[in-house]
N, CA, C and O of each residue as an XYZ file, in Angstrom:
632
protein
N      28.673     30.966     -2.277
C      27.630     31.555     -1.469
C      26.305     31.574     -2.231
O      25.218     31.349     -1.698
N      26.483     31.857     -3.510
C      25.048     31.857     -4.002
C      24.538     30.673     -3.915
O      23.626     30.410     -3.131
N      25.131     29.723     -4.807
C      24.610     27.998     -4.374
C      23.894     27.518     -2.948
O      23.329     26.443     -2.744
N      24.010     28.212     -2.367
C      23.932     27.767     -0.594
C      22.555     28.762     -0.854
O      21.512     28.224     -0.482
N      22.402     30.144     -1.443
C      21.262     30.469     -1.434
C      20.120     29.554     -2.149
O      19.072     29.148     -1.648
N      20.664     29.330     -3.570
C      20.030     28.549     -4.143
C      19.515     27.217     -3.485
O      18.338     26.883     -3.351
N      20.369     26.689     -3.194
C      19.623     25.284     -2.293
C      18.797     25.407     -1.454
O      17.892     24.580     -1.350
N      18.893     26.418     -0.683
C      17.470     26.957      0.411
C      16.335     27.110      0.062
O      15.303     26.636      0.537
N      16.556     28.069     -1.148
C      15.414     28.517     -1.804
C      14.759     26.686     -2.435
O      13.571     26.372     -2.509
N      15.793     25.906     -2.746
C      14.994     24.932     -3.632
C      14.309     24.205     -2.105
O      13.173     24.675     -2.046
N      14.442     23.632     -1.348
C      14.595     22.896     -0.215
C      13.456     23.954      0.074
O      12.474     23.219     -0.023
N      12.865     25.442      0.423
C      11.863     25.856      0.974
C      10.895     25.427     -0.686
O       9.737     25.241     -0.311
N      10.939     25.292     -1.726
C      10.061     25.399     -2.827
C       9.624     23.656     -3.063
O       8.782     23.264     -3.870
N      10.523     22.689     -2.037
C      10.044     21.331     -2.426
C       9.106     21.495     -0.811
O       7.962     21.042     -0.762
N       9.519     21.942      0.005
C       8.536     21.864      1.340
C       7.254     22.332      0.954
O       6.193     21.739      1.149
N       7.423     23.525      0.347
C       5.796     24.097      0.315
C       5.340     22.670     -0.718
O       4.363     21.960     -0.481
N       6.103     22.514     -1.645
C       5.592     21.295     -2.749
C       4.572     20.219     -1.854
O       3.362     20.066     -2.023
N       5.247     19.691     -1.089
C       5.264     18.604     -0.899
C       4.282     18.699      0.697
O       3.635     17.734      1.102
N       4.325     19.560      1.172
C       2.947     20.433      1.814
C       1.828     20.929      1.354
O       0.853     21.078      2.091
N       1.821     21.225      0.178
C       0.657     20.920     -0.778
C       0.067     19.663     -1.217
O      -1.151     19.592     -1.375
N       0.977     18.474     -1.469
C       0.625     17.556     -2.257
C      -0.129     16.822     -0.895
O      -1.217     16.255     -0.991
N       0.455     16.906      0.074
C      -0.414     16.297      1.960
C      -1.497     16.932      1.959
O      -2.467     16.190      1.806
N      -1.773     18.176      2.083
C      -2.796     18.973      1.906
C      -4.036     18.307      1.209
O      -5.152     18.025      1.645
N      -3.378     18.133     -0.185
C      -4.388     17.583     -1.205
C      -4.960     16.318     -0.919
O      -6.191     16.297     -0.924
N      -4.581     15.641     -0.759
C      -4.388     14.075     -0.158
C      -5.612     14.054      0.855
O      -6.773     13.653      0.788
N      -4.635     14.821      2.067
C      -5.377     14.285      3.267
C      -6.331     15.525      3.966
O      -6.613     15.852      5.119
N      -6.652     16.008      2.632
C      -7.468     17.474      2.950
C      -8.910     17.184      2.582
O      -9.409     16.088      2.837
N      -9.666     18.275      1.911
C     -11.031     18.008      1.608
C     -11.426     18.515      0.272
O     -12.558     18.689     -0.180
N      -9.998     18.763     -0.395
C      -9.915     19.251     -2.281
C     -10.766     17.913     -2.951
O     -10.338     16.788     -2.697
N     -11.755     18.044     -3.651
C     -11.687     17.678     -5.035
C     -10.951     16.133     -5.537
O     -10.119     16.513     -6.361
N     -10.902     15.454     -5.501
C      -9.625     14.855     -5.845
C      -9.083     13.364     -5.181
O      -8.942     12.195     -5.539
N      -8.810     14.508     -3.559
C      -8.129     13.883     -2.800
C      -8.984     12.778     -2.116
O      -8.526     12.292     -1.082
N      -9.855     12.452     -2.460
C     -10.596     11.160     -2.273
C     -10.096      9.985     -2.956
O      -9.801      8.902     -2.451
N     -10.037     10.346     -4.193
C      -9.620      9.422     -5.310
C      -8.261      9.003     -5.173
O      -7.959      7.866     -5.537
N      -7.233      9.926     -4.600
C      -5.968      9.708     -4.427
C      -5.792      9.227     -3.321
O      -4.765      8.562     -3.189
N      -6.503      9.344     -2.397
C      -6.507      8.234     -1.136
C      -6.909      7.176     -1.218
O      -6.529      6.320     -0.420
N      -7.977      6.839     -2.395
C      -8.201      5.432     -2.657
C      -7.107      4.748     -3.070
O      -6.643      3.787     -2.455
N      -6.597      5.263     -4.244
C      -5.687      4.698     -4.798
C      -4.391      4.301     -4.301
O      -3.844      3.422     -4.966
N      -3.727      4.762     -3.226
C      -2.961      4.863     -2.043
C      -3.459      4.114     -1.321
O      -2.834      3.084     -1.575
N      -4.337      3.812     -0.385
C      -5.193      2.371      0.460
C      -5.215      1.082     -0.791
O      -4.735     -0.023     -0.536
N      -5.815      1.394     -2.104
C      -5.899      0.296     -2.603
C      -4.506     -0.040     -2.914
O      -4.307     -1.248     -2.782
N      -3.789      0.424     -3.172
C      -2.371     -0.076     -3.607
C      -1.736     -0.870     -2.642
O      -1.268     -1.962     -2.965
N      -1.641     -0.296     -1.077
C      -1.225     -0.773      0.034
C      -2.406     -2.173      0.173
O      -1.831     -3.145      0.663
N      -3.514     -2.378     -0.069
C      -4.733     -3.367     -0.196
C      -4.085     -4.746     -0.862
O      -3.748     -5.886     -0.541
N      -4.143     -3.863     -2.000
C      -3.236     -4.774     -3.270
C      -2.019     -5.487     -2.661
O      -1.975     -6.713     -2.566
N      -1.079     -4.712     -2.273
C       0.002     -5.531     -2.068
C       0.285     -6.281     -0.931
O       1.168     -7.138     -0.885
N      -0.704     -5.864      0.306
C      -0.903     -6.983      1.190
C      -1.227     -8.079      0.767
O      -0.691     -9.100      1.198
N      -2.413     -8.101     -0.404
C      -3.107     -9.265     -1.218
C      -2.263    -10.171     -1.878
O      -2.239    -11.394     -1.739
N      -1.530     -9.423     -2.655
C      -0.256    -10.016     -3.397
C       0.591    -10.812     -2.599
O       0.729    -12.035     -2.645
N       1.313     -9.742     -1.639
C       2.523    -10.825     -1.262
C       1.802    -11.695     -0.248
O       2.210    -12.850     -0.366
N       0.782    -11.567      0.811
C       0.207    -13.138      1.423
C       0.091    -14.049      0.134
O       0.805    -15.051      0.176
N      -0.585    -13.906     -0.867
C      -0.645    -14.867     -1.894
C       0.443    -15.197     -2.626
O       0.322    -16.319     -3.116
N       1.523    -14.620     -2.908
C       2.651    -15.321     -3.294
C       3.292    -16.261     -2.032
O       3.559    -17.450     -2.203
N       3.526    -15.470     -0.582
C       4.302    -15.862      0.469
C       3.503    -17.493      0.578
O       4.199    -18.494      0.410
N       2.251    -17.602      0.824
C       1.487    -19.103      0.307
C       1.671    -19.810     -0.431
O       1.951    -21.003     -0.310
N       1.496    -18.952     -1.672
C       1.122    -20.190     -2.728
C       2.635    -20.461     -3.717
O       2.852    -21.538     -4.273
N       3.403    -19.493     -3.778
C       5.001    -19.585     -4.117
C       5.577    -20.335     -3.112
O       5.991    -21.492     -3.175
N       5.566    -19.621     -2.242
C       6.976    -19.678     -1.029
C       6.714    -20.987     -0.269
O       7.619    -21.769      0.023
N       5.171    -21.212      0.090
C       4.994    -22.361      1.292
C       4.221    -23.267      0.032
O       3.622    -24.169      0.617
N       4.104    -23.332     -0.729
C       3.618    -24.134     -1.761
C       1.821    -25.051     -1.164
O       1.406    -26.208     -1.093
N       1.389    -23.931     -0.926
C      -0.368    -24.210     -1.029
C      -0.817    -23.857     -1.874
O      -0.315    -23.053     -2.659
N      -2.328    -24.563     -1.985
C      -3.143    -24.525     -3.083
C      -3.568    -23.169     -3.722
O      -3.726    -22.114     -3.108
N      -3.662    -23.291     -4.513
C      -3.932    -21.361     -5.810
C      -4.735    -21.277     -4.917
O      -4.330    -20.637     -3.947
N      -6.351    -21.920     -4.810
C      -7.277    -21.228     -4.451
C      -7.597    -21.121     -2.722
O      -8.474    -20.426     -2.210
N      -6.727    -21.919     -2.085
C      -6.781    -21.345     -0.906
C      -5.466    -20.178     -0.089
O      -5.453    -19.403      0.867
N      -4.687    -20.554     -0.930
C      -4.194    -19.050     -1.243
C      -4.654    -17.235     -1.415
O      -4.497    -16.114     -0.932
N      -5.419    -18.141     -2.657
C      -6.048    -16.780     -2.965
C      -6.983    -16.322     -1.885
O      -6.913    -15.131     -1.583
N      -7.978    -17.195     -1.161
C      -8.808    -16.390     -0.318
C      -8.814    -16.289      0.644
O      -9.711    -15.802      1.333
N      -7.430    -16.883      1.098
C      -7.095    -16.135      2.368
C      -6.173    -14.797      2.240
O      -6.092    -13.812      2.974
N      -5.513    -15.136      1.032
C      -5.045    -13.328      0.885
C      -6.157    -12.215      0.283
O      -5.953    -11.071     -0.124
N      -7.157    -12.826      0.361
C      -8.020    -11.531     -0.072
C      -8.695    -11.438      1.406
O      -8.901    -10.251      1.660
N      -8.979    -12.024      2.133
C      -9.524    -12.087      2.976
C      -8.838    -11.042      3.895
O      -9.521    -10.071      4.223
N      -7.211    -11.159      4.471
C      -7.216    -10.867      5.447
C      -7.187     -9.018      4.761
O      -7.438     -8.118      5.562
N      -6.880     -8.682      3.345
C      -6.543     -7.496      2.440
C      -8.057     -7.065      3.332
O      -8.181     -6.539      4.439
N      -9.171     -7.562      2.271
C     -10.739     -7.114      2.694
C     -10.797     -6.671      4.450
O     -11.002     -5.457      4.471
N     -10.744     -6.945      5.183
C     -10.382     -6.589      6.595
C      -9.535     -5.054      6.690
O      -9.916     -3.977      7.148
N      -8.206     -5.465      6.038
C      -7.335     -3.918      6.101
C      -8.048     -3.072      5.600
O      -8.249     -1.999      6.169
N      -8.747     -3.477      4.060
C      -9.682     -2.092      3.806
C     -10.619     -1.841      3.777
O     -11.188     -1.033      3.043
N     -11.158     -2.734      4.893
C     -12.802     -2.109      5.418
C     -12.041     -0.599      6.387
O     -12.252      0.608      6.263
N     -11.321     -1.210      7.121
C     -10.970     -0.277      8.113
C      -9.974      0.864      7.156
O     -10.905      1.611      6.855
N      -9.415      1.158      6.847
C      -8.736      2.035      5.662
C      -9.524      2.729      5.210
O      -9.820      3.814      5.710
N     -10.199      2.108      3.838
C     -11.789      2.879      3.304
C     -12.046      3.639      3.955
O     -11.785      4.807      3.665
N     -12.789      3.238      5.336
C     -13.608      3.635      6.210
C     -12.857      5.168      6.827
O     -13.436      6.239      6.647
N     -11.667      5.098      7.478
C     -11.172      5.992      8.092
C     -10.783      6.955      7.140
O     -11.187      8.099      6.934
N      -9.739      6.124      6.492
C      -8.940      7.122      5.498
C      -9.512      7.835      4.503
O      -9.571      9.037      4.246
N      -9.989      6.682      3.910
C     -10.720      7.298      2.454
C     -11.890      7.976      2.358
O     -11.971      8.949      1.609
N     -13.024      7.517      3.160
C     -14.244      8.309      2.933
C     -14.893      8.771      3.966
O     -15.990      9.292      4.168
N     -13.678      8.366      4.775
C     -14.228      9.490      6.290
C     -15.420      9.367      6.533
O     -16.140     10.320      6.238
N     -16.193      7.846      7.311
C     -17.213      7.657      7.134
C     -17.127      7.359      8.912
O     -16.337      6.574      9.436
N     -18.158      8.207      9.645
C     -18.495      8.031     10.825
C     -20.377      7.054     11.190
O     -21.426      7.139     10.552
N     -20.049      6.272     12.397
C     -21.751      5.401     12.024
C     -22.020      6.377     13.419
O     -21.243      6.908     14.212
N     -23.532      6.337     13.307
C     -23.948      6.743     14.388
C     -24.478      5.552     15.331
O     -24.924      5.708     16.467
N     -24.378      4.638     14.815
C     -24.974      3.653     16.287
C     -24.155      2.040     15.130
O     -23.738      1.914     13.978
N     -24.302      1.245     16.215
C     -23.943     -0.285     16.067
C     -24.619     -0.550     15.291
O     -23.859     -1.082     14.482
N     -25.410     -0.580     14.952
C     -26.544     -1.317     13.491
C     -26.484     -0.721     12.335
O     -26.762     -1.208     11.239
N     -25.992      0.705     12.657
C     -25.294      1.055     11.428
C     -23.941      0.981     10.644
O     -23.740      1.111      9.437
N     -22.930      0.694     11.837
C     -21.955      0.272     11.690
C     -21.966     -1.155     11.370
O     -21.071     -1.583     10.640
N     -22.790     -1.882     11.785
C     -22.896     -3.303     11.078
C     -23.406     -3.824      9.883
O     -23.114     -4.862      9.289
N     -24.598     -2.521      9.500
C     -25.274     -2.652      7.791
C     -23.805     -2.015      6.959
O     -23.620     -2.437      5.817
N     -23.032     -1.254      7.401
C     -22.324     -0.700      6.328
C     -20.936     -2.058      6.282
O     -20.335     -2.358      5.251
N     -20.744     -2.554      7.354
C     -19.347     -3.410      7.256
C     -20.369     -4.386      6.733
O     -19.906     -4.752      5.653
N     -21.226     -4.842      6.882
C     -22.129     -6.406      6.127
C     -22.256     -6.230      4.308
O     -21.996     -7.244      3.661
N     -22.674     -4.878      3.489
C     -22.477     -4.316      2.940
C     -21.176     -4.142      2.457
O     -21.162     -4.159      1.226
N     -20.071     -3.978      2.973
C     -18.715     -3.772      2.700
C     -18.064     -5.351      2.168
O     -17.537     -5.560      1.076
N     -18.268     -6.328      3.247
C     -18.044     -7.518      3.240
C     -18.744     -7.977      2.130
O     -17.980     -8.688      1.479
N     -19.840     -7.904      1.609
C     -20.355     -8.508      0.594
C     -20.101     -7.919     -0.704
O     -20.150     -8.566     -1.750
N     -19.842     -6.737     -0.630
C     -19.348     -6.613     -2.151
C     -18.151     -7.116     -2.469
O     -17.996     -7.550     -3.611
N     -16.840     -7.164     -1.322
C     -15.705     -7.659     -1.595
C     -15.583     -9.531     -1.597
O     -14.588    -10.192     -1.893
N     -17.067    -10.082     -1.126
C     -17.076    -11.468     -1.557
C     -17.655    -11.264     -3.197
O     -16.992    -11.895     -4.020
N     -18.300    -10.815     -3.507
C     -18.626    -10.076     -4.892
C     -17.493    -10.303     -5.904
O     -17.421    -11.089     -6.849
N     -16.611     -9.368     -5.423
C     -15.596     -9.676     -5.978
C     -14.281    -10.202     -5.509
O     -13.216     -9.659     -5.803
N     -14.364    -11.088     -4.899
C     -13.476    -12.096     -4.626
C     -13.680    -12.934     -4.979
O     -12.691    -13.666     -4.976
N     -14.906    -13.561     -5.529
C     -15.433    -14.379     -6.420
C     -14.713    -13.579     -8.125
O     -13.832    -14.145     -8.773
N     -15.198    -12.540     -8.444
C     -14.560    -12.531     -9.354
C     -13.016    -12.833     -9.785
O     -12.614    -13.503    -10.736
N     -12.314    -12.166     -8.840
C     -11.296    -12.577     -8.341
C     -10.369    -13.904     -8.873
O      -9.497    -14.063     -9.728
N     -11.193    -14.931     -7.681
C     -11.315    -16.152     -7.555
C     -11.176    -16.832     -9.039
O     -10.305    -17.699     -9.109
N     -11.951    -16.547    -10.295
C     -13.009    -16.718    -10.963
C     -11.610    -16.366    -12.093
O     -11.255    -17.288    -12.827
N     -11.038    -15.325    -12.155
C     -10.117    -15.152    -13.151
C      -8.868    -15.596    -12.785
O      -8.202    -15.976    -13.748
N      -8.338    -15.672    -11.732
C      -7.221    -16.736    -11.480
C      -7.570    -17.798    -12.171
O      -6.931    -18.046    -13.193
N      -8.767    -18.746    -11.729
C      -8.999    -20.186    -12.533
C      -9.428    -20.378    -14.166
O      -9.370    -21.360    -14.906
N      -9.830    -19.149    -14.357
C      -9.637    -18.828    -16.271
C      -8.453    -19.144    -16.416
O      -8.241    -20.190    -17.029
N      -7.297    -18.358    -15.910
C      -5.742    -18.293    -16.131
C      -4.980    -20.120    -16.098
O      -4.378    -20.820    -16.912
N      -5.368    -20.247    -14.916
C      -5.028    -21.646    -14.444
C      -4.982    -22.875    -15.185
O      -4.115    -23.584    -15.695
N      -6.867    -22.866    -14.997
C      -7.585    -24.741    -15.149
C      -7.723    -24.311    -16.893
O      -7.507    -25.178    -17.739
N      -8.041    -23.125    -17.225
C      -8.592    -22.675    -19.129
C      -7.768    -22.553    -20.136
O      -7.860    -22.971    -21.290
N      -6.700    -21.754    -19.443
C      -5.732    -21.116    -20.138
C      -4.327    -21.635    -20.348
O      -3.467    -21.265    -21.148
N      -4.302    -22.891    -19.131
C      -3.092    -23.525    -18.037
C      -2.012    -22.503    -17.927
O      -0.901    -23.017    -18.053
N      -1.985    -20.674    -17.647
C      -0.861    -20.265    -17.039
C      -1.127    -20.033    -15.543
O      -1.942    -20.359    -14.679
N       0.158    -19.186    -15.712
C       0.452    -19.427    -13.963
C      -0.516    -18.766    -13.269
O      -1.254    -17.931    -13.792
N      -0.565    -19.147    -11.913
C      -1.705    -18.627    -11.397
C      -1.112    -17.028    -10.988
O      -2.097    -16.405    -10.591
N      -0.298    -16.440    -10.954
C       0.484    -15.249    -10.329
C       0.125    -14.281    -12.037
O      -1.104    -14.248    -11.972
N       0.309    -13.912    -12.720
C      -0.392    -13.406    -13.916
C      -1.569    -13.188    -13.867
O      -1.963    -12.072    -14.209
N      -2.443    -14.122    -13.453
C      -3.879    -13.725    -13.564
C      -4.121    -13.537    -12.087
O      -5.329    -13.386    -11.909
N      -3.518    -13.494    -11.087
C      -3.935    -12.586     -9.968
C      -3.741    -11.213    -10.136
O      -4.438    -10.291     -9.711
N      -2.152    -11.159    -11.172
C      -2.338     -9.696    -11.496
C      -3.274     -9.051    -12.190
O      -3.750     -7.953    -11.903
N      -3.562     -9.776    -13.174
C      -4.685     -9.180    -13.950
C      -5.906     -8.947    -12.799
O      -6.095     -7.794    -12.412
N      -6.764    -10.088    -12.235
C      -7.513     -9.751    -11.308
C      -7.902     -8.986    -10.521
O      -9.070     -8.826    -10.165
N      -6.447     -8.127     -9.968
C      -6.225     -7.710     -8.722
C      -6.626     -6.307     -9.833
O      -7.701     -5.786     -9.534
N      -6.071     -5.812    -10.759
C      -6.595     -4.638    -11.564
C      -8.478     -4.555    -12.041
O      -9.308     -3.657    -12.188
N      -8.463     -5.412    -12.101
C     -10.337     -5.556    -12.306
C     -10.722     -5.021    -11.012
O     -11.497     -4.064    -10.990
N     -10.194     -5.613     -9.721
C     -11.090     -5.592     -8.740
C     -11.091     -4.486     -8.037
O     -12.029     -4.032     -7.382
N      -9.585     -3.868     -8.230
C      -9.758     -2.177     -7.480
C     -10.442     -1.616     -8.264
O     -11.110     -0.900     -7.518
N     -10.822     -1.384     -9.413
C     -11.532     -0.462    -10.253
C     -13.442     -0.934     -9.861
O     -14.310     -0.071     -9.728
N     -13.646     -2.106     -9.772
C     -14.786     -2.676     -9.537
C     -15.140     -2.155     -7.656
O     -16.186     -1.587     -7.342
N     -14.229     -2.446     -6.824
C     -14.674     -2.393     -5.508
C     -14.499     -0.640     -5.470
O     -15.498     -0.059     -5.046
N     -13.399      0.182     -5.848
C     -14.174      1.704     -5.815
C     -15.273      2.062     -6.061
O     -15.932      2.791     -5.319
N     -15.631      1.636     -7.079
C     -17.156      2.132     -7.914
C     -18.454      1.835     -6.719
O     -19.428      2.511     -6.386
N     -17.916      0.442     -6.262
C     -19.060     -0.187     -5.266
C     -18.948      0.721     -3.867
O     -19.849      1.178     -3.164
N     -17.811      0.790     -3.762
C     -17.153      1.646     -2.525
C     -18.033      2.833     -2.252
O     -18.542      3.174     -1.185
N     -18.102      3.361     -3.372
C     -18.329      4.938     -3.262
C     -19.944      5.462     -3.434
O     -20.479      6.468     -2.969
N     -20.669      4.061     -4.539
C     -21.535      4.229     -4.745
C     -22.920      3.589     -3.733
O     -24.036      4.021     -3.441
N     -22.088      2.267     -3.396
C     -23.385      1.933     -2.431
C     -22.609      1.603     -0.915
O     -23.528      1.544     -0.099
N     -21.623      1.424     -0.386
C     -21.255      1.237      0.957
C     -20.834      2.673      1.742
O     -21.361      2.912      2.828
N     -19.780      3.704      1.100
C     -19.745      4.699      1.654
C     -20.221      6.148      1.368
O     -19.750      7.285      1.380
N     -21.435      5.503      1.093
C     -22.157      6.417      0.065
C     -22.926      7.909      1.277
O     -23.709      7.808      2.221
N     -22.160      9.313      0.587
C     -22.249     10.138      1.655
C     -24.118     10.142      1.639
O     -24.779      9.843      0.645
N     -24.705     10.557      2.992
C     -25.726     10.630      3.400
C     -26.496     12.364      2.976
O     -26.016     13.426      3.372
N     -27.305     12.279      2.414
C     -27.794     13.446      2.627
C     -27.564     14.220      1.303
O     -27.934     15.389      1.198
């Protein structure tokens, strides 16, 4: 009988847990910006990843058109992601919604060029595989497109 108390008690102490940690997340703490990035970019990332392996492994196309079509269709998921999830960014009219996605789009050609740019270090410079230096890449570029993210595309007003 006590055990049966005990498990309740643990089972109500992981709910509140884990009702906190949502809270934090998808609340308006401190923080939970950064942890929603990192959560969109990860899900970003690994859309990026596996289109670019499922290509350039699996169906055996070229590294670099591989690569930018898996960044491409990623850049798309997290304009809209960013936007909603992460920085809770509302436009007030169409021209503003089009300077901030034109803006959005160009920093992630920014760095999709970089991107781009360290795969073929890895590749044509280095001759390893091209899947290594996407990983490496893919770590440059979330740290590079937050900074841009936050500082000049969803940059709060006011």
């Amino acid at each position: 009988m006590f055990s049966v108390d005990l498990d309740v008690r643990n089972r109500c102490t992981m709910i509140k847990f884990f009702q906190r940690v949502i809270g934090f997340v998808f609340g308006k703490e401190p923080g939970g910006e950064t942890v929603r990035y990192l959560i969109v970019g990860g899900l970003t990332t690994l859309i990026n990843f596996v289109l670019f392996v499922l290509l350039h492994e699996v169906m055996g196309l070229d590294d670099t058109f591989s690569n930018v079509t898996s960044i491409s269709v990623s850049v798309l998921f997290a304009y809209v992601a960013n936007k909603l999830v992460v920085f809770r960014q509302h436009c007030d009219s169409m021209s503003a919604l089009a300077l901030e996605f034109v803006k959005f789009v160009g920093s992630r050609l920014f760095t999709m060029a970089l991107e781009v740019g360290v795969v073929l270090l890895f590749t044509r410079a280095l001759g390893q595989s091209a899947t290594p230096g996407k990983v490496v890449a893919m770590v440059i570029v979330v740290i590079v497109n937050y900074i841009i993210s936050k500082l000049i595309v969803f940059k709060k007003q006011g």
